[in-house]
N, CA, C and O atoms as a GROMACS GRO file, in nm:
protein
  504
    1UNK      N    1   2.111  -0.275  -0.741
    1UNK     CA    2   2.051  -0.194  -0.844
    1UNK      C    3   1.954  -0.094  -0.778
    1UNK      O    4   1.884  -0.119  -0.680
    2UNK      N    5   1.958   0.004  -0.837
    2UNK     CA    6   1.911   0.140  -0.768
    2UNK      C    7   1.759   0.122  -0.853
    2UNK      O    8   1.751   0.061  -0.959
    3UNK      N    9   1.629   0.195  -0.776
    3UNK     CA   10   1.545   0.214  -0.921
    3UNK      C   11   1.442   0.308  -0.865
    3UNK      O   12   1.430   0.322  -0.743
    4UNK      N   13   1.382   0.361  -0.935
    4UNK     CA   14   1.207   0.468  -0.867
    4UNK      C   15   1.121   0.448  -0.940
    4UNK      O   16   1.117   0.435  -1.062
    5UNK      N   17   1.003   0.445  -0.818
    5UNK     CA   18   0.882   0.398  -0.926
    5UNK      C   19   0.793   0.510  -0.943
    5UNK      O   20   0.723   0.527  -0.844
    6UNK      N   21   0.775   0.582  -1.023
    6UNK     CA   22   0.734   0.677  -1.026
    6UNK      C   23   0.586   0.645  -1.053
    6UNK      O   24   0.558   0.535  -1.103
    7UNK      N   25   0.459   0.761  -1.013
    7UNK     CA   26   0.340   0.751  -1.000
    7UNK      C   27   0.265   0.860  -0.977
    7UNK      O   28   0.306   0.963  -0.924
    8UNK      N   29   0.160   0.839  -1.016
    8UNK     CA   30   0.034   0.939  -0.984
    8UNK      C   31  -0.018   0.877  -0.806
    8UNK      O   32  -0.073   0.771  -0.777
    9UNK      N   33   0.018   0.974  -0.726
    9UNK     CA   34  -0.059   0.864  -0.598
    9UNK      C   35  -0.182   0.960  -0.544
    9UNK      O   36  -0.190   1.065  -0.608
   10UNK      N   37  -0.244   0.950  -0.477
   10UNK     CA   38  -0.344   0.986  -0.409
   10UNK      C   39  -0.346   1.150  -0.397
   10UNK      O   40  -0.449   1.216  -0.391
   11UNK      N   41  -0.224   1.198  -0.395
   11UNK     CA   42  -0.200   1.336  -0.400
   11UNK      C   43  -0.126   1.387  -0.524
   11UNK      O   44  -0.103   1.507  -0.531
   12UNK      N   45  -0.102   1.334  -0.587
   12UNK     CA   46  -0.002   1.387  -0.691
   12UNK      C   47   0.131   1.280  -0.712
   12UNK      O   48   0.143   1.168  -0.664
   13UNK      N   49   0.238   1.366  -0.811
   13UNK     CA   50   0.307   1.276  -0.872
   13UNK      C   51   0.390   1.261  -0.709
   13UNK      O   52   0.382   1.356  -0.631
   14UNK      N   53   0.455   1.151  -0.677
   14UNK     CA   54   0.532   1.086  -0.556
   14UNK      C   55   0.696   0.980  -0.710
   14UNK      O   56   0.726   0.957  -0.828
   15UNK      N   57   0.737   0.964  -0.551
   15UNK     CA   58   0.872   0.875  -0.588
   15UNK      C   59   0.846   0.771  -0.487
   15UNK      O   60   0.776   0.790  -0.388
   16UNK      N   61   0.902   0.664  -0.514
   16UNK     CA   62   0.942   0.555  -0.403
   16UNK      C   63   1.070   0.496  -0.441
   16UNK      O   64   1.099   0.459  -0.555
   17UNK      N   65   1.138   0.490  -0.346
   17UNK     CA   66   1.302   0.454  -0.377
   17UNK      C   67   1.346   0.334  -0.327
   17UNK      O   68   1.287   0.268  -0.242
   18UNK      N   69   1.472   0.299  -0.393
   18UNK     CA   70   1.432   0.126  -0.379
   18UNK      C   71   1.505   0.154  -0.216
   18UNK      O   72   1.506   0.065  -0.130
   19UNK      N   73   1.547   0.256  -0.200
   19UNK     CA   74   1.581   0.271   0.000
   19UNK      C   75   1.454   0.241   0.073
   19UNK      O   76   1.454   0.168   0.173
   20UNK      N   77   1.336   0.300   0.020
   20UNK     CA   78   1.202   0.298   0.057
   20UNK      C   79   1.136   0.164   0.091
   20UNK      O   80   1.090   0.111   0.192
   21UNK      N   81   1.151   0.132  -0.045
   21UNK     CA   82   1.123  -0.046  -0.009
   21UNK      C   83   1.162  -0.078   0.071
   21UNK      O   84   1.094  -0.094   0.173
   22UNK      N   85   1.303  -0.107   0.066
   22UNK     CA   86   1.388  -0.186   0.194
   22UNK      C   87   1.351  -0.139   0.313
   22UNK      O   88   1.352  -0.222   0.404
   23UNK      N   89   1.316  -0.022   0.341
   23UNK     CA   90   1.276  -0.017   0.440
   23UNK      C   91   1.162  -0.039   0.493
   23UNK      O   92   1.148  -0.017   0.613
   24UNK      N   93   1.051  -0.090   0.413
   24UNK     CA   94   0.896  -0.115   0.414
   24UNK      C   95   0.946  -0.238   0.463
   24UNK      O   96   0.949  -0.249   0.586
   25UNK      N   97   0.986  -0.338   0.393
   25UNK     CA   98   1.040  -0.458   0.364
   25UNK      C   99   1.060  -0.507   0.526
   25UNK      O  100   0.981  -0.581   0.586
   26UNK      N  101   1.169  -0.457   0.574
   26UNK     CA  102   1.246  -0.483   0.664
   26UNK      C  103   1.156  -0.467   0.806
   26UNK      O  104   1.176  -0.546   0.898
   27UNK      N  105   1.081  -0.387   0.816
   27UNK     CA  106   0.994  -0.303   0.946
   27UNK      C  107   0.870  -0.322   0.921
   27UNK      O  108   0.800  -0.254   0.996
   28UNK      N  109   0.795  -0.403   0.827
   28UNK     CA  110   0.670  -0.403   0.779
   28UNK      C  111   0.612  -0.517   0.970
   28UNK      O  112   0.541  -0.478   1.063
   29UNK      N  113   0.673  -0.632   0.953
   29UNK     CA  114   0.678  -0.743   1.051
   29UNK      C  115   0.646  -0.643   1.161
   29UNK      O  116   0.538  -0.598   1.199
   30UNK      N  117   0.762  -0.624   1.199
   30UNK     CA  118   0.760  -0.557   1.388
   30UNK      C  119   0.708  -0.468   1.431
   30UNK      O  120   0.700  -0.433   1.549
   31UNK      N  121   0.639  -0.389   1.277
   31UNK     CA  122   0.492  -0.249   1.290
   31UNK      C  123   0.379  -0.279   1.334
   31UNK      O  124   0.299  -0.240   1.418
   32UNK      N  125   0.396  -0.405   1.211
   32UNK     CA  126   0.230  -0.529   1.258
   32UNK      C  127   0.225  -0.588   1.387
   32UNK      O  128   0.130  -0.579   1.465
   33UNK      N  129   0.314  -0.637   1.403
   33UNK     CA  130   0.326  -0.679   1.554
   33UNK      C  131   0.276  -0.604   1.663
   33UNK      O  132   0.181  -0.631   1.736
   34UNK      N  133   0.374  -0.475   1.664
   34UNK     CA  134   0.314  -0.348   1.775
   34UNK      C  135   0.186  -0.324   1.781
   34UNK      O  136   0.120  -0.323   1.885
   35UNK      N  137   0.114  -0.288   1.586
   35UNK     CA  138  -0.035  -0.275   1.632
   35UNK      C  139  -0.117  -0.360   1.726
   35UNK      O  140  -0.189  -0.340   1.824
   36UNK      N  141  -0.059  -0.506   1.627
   36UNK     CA  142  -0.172  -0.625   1.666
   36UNK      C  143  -0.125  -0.630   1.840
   36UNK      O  144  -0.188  -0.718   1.898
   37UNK      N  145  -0.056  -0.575   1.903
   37UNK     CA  146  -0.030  -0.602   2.046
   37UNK      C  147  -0.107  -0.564   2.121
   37UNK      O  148  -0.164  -0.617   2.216
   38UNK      N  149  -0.111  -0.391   2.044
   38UNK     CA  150  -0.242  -0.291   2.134
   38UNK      C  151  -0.368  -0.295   2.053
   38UNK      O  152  -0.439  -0.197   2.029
   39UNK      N  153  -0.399  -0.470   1.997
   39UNK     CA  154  -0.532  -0.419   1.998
   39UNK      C  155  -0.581  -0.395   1.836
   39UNK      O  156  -0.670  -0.442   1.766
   40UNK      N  157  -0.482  -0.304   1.818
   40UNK     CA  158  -0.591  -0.225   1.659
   40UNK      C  159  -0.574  -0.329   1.557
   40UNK      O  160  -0.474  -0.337   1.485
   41UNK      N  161  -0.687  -0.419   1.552
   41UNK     CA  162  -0.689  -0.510   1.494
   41UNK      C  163  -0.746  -0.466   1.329
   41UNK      O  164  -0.710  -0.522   1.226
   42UNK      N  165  -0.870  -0.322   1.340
   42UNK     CA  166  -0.927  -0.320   1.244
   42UNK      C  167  -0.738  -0.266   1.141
   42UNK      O  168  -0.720  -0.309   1.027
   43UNK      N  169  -0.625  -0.171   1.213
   43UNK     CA  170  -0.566  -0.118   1.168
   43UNK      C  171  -0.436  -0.248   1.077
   43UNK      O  172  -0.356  -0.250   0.983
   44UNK      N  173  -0.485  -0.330   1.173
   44UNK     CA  174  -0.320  -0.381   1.108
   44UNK      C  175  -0.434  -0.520   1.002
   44UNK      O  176  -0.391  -0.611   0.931
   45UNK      N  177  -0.552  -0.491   1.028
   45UNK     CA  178  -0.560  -0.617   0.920
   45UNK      C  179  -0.588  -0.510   0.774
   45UNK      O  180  -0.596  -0.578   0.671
   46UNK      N  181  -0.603  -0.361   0.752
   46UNK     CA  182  -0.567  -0.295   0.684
   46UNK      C  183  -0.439  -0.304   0.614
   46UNK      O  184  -0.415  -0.317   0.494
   47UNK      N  185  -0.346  -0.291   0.737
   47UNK     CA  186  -0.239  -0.272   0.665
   47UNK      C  187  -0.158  -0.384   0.599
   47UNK      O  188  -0.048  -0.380   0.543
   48UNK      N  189  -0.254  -0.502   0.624
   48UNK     CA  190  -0.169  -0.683   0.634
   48UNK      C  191  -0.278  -0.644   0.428
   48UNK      O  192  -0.211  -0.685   0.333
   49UNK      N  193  -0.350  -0.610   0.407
   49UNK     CA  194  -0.436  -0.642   0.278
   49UNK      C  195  -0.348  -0.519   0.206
   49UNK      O  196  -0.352  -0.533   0.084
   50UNK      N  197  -0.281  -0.416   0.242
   50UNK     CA  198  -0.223  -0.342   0.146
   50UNK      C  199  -0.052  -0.400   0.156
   50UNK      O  200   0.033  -0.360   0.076
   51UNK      N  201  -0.027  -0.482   0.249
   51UNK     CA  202   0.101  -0.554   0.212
   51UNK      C  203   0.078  -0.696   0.129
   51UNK      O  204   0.176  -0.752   0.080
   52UNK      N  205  -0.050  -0.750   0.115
   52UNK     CA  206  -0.071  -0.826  -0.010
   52UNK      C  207  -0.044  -0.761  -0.111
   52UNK      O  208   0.064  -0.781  -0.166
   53UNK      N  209  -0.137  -0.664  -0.162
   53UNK     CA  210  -0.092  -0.572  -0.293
   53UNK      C  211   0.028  -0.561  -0.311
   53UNK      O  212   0.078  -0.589  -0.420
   54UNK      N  213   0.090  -0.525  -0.224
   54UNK     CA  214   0.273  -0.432  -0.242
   54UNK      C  215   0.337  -0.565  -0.278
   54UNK      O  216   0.428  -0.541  -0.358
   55UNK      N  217   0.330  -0.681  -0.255
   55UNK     CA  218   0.409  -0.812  -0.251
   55UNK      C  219   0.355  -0.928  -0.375
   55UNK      O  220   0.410  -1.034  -0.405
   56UNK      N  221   0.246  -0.874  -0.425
   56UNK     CA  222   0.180  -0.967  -0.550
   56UNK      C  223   0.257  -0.979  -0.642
   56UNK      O  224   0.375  -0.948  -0.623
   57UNK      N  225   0.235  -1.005  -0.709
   57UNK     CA  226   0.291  -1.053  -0.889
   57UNK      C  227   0.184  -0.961  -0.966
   57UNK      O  228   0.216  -0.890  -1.062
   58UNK      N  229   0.054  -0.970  -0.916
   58UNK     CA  230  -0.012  -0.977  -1.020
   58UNK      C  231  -0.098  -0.850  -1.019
   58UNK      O  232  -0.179  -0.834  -1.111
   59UNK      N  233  -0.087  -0.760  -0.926
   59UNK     CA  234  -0.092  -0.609  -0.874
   59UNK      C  235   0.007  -0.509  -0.979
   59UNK      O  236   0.123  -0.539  -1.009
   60UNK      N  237  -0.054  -0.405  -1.019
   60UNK     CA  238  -0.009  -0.313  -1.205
   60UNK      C  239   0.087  -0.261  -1.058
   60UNK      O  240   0.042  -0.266  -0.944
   61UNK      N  241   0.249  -0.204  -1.103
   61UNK     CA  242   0.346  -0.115  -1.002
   61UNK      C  243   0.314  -0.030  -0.998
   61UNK      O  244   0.379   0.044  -0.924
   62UNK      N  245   0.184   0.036  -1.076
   62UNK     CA  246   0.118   0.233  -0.968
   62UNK      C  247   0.057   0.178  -0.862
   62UNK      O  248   0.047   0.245  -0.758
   63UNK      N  249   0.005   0.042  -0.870
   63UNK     CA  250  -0.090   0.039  -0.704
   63UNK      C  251   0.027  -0.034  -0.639
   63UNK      O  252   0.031  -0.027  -0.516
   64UNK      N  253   0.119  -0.100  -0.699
   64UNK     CA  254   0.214  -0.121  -0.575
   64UNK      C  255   0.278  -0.033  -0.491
   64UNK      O  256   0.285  -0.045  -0.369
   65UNK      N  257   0.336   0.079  -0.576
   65UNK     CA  258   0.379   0.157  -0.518
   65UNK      C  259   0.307   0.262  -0.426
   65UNK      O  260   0.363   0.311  -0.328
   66UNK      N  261   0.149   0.298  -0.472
   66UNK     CA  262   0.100   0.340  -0.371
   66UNK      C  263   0.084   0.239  -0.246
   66UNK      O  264   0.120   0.268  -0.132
   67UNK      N  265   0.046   0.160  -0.269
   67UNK     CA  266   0.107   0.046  -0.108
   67UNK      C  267   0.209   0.048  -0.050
   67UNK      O  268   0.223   0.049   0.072
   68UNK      N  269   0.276   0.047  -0.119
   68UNK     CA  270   0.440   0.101  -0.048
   68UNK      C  271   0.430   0.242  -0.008
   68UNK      O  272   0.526   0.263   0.066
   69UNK      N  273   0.376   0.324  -0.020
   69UNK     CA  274   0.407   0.464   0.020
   69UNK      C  275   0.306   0.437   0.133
   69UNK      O  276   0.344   0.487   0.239
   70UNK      N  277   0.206   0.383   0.140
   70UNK     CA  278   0.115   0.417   0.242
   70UNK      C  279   0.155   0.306   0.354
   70UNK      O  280   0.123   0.315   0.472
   71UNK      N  281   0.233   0.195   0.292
   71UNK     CA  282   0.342   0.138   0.400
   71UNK      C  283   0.446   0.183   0.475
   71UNK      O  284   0.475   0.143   0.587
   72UNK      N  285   0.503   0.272   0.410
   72UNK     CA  286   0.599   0.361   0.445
   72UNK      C  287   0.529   0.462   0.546
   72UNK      O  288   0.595   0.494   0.645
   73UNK      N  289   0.434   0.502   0.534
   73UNK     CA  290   0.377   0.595   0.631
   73UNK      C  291   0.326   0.550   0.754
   73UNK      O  292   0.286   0.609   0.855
   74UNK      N  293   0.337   0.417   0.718
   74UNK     CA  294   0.280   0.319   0.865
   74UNK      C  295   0.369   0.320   0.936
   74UNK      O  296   0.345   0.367   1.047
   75UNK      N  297   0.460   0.287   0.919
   75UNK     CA  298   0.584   0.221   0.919
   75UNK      C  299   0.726   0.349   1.006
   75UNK      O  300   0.831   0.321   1.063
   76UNK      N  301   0.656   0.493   0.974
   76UNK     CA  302   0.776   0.537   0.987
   76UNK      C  303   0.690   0.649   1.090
   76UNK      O  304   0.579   0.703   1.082
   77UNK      N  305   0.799   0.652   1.190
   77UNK     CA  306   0.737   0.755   1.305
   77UNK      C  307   0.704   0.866   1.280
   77UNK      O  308   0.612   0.910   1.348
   78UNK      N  309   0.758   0.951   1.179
   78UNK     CA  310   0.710   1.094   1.147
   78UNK      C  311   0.559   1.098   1.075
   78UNK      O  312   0.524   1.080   0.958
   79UNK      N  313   0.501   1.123   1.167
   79UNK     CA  314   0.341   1.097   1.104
   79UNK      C  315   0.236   1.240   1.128
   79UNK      O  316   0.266   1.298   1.232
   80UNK      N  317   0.156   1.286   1.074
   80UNK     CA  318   0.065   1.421   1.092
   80UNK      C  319   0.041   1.429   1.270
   80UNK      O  320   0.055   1.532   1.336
   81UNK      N  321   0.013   1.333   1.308
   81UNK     CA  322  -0.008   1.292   1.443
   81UNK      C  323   0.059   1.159   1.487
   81UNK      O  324   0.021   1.056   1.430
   82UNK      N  325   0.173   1.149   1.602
   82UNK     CA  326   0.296   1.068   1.621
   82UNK      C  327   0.179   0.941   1.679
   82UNK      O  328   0.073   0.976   1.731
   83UNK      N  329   0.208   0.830   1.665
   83UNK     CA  330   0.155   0.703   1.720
   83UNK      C  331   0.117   0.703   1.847
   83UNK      O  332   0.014   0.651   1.891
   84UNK      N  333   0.216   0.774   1.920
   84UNK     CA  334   0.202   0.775   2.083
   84UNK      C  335   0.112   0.864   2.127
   84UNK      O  336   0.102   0.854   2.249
   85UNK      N  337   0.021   0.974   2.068
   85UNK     CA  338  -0.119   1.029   2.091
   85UNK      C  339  -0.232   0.890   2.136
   85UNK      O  340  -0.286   0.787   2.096
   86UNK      N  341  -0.217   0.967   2.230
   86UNK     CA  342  -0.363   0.894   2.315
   86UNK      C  343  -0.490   0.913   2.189
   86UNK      O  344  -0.512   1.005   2.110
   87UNK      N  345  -0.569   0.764   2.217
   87UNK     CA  346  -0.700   0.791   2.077
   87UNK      C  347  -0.675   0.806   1.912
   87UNK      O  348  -0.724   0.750   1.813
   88UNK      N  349  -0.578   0.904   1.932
   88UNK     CA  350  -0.574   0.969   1.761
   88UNK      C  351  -0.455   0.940   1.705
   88UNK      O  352  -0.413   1.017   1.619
   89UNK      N  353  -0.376   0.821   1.743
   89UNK     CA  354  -0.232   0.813   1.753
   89UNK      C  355  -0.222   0.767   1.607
   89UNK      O  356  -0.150   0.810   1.517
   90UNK      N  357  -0.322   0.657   1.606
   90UNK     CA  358  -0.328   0.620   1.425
   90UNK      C  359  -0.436   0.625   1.384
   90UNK      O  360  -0.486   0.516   1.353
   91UNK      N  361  -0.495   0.712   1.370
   91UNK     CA  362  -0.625   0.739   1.284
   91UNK      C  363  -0.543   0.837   1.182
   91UNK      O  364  -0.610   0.862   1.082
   92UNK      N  365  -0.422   0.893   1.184
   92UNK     CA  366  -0.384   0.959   1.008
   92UNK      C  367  -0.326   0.826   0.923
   92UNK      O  368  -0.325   0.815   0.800
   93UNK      N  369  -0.276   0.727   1.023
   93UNK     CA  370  -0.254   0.575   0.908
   93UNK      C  371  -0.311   0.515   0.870
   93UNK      O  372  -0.286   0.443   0.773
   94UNK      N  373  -0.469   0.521   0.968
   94UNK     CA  374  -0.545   0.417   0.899
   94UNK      C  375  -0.645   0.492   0.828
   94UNK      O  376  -0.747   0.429   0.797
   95UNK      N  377  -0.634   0.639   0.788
   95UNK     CA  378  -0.734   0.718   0.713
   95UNK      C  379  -0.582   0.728   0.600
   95UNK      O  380  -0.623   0.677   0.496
   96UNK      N  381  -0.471   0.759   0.584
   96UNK     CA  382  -0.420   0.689   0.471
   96UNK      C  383  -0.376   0.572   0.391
   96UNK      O  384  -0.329   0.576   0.277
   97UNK      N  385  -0.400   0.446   0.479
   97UNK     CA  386  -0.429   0.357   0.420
   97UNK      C  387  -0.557   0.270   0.346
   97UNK      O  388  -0.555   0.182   0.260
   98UNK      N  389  -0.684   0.343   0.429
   98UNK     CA  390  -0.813   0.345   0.358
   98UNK      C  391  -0.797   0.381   0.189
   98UNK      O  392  -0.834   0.324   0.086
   99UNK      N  393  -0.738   0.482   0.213
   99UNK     CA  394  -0.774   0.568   0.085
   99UNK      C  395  -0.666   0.526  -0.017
   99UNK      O  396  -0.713   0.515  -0.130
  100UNK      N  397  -0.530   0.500  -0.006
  100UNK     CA  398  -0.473   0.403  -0.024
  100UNK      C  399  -0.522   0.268  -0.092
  100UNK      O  400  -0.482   0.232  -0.202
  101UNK      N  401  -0.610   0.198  -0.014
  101UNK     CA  402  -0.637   0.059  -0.095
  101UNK      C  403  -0.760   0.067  -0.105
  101UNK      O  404  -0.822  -0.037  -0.083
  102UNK      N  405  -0.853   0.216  -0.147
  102UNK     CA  406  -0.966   0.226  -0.245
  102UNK      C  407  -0.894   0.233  -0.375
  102UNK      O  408  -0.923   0.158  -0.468
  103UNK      N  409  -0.782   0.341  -0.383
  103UNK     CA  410  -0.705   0.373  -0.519
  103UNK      C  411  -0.670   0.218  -0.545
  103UNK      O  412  -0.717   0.176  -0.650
  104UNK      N  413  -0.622   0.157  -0.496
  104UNK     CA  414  -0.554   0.042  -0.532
  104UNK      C  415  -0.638  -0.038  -0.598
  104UNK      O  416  -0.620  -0.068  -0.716
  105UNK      N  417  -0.758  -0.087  -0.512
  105UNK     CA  418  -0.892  -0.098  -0.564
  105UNK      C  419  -0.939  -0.063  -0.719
  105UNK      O  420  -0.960  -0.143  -0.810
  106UNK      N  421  -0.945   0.027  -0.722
  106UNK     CA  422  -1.018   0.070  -0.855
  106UNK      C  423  -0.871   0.026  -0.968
  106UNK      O  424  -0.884  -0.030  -1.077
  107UNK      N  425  -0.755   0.064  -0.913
  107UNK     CA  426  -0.678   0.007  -1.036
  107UNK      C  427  -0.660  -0.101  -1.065
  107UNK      O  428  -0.653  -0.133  -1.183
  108UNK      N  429  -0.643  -0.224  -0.926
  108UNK     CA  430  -0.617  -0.365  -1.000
  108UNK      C  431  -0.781  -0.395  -1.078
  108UNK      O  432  -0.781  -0.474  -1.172
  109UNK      N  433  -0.908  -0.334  -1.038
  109UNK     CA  434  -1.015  -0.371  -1.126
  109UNK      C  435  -0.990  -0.285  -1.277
  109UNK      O  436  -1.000  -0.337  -1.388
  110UNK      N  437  -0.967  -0.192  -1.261
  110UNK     CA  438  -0.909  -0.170  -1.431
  110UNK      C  439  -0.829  -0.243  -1.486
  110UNK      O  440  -0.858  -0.309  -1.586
  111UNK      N  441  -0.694  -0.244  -1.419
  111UNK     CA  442  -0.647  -0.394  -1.506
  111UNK      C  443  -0.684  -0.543  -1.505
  111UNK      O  444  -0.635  -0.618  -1.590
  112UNK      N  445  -0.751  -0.579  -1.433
  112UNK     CA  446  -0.828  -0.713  -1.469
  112UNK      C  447  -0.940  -0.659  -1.608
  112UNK      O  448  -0.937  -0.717  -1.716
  113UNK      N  449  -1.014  -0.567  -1.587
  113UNK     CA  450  -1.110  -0.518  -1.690
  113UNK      C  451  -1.007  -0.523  -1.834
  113UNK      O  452  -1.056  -0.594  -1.921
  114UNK      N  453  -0.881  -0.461  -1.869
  114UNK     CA  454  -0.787  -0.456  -1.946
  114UNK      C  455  -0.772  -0.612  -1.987
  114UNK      O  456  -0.792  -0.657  -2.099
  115UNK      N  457  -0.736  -0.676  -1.884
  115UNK     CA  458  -0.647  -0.813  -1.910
  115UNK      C  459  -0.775  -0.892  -2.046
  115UNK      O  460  -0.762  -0.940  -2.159
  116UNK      N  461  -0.907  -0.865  -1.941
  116UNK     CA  462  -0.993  -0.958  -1.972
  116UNK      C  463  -1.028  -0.926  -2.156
  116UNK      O  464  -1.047  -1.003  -2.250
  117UNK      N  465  -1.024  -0.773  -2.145
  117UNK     CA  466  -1.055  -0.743  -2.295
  117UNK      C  467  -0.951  -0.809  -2.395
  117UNK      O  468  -0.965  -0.887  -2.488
  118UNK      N  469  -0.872  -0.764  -2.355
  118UNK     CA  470  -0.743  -0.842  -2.427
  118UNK      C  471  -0.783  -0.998  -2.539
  118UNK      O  472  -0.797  -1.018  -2.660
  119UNK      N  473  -0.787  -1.081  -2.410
  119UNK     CA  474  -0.816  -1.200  -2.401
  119UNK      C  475  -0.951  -1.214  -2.502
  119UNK      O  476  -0.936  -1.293  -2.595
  120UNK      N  477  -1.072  -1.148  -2.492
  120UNK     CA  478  -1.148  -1.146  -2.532
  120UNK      C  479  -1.186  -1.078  -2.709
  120UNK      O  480  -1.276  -1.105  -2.789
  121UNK      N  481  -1.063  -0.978  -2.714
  121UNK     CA  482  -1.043  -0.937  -2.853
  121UNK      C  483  -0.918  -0.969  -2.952
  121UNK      O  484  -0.877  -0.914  -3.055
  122UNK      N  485  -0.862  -1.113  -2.855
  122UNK     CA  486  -0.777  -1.236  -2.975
  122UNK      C  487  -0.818  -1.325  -2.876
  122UNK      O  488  -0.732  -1.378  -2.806
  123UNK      N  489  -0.952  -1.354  -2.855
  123UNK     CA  490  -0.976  -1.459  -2.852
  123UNK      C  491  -0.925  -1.596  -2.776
  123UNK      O  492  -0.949  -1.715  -2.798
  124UNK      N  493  -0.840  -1.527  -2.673
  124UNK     CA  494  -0.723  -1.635  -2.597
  124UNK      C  495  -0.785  -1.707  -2.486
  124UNK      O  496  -0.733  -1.797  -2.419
  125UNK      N  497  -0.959  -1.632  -2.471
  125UNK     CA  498  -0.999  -1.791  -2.356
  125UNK      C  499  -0.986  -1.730  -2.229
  125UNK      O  500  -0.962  -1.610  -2.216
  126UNK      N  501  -1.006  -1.828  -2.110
  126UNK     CA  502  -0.923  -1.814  -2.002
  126UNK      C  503  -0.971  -1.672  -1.915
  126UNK      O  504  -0.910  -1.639  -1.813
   0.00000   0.00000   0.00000
């Protein structure tokens, strides 16, 4: 089954395609690996907390999918500046994944804020 998740992301309206996923999916492992090899520990434990989000249950699908896009950008060699730059190789992944799982941030706290009202205006507790 084919599908797109369409969204408001950090820049404007984006697509993510279920090709996209699979490919997050599949290469997420052996990205993390490479970082955590050379080191960039602050980078890949970034990117290990926005592959929680992308993989939850309980994460609204606009912040999943911005996790997935900013996975996808980890993930895939064509980058503002290529990985293999000396110093600056991933400072455009880990300055779009910052910003990335602030957005993400503020939305799963809106929908917990949502859930809770809910709950609280029939009374369901919990």
């Amino acid at each position: 089954m084919n599908y797109r998740v369409t969204f408001d992301s950090l820049f404007g309206k984006e697509d993510m395609s279920s090709s996209d996923v699979h490919h997050v999916v599949a290469n997420f492992d052996s990205k993390l690996k490479e970082v955590r090899s050379q080191g960039k520990h602050e980078l890949s434990d970034v990117a290990a907390r926005l592959w929680e989000y992308f993989s939850s249950v309980e994460v609204p699908n606009q912040a999943k999918a911005i996790a997935g896009l900013a996975l996808l950008y980890f993930i895939l060699p064509y980058d503002l500046v290529p990985d293999a730059t000396p110093i600056l190789g991933y400072a455009d992944d880990l300055a779009m994944m910052v910003m990335a799982t602030r957005k993400i941030a503020a939305l799963v706290g809106m929908a917990k804020v949502a859930r809770s009202n809910v709950r609280d205006h029939y009374g369901m507790g919990g």
